[in-house]
N, C-alpha and C positions, 0 to 999 in steps of 0.2 A: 202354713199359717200359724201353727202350733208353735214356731219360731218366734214371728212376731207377737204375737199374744205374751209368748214367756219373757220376750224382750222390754216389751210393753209394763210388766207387771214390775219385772224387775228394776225398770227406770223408776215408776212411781212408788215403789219400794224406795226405791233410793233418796228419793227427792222429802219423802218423807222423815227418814233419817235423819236429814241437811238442818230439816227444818226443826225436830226432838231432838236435835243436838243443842240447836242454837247458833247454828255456823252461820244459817240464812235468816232471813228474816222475812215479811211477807211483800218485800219491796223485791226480791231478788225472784219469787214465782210471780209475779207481778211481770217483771220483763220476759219470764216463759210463757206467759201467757197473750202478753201483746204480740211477740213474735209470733204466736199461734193462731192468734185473731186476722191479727195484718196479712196473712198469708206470705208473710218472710218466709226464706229457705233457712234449715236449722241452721248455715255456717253466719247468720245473720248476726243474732245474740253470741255464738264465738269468735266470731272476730273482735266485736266489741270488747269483749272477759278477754280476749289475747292480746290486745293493746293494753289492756287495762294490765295484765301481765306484766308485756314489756317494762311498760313505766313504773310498776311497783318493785319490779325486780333492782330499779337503779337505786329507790329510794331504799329498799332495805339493806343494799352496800353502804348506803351512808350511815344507816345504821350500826350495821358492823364494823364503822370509822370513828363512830362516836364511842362506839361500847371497847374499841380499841384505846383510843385514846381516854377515857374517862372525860367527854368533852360534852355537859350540858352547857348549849347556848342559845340566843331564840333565833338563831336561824335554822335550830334541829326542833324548836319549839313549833315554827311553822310549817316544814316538812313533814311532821305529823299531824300537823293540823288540816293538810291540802290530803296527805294518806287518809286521814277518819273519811273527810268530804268524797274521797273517791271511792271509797269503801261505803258509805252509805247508799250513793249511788247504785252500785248493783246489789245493796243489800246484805252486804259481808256484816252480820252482827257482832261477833266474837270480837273482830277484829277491829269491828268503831268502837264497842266498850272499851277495849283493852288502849285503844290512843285517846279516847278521856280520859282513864285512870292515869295516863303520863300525863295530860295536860292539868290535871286536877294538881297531881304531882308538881309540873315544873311553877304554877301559879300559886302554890306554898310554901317553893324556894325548898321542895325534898328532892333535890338532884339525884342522892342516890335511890331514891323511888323511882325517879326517869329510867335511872340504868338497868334498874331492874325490869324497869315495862319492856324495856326494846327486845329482849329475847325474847319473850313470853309474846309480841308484837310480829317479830318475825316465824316464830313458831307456830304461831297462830293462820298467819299468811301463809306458810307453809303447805299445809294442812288445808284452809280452803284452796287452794290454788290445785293441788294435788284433785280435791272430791269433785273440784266442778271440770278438769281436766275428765273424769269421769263420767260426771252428765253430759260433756259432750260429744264422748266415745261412747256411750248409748243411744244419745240421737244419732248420732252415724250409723249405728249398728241396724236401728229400726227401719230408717230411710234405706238405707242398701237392702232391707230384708224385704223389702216392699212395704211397711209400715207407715202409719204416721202418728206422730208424737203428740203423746195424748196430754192429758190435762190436766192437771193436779186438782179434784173437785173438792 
């Protein structure tokens, strides 16, 4: 049990981190904690953050299309605007800041501000996608250990 306890501690170690970084926001332990309530299984809220993966994954190639070609247009204008929405969604903070500061950006006609966000956007995505790939291989880790996944109070 000394396993799961240290597992235990270590997750909400961690989740606190997410959140003294600013990675997460209180929208993102908000869906940890309904999955906890609901009596969902932890691959519940993963699955969801893995789709949500998938499709951020395509939208950050188009980023790296635009920052290739030097190409602000409002169809990249929208694209980041449905990325913030999706990101808000589970609570990705860093990362809806950073697609307002390009939106703020491309509605004052600073294009090259745009080009600057998109790395700092996908770096940023980068980065969460990696830390919550983490909390979900701690909730693995507890549930296999015989645990169960505590609660950020």
């Amino acid at each position: 049990m000394d396993d799961v306890n240290q597992l235990q501690s270590q997750y909400l170690d961690f989740l606190t981190s997410l959140l003294r970084e600013g990675l997460v926001d209180v929208q993102f332990m908000q869906l940890l904690e309904l999955e906890s309530v609901a009596g969902a299984e932890p691959q519940f809220l993963s699955d969801i953050v893995n789709e949500f993966f998938d499709a951020s994954d395509k939208i950050v190639h188009q980023f790296d299309i635009a920052i290739e070609h030097q190409q602000v247009d409002a169809i990249l204008k929208d694209t980041v605007y449905k990325f913030r929405g999706t990101n808000v969604s589970i609570g990705a903070k860093k990362v809806t800041t950073l697609c307002l500061g390009f939106e703020d950006d491309y509605n004052t006609h600073n294009y090259e501000g745009c080009l600057q966000c998109l790395p700092q956007i996908k770096d940023e995505y980068h980065v969460l996608k990696n830390k919550l790939q983490t909390v979900f291989s701690l909730q693995q880790q507890i549930v296999s250990a015989g645990g169960s996944i505590p609660v950020l109070g």
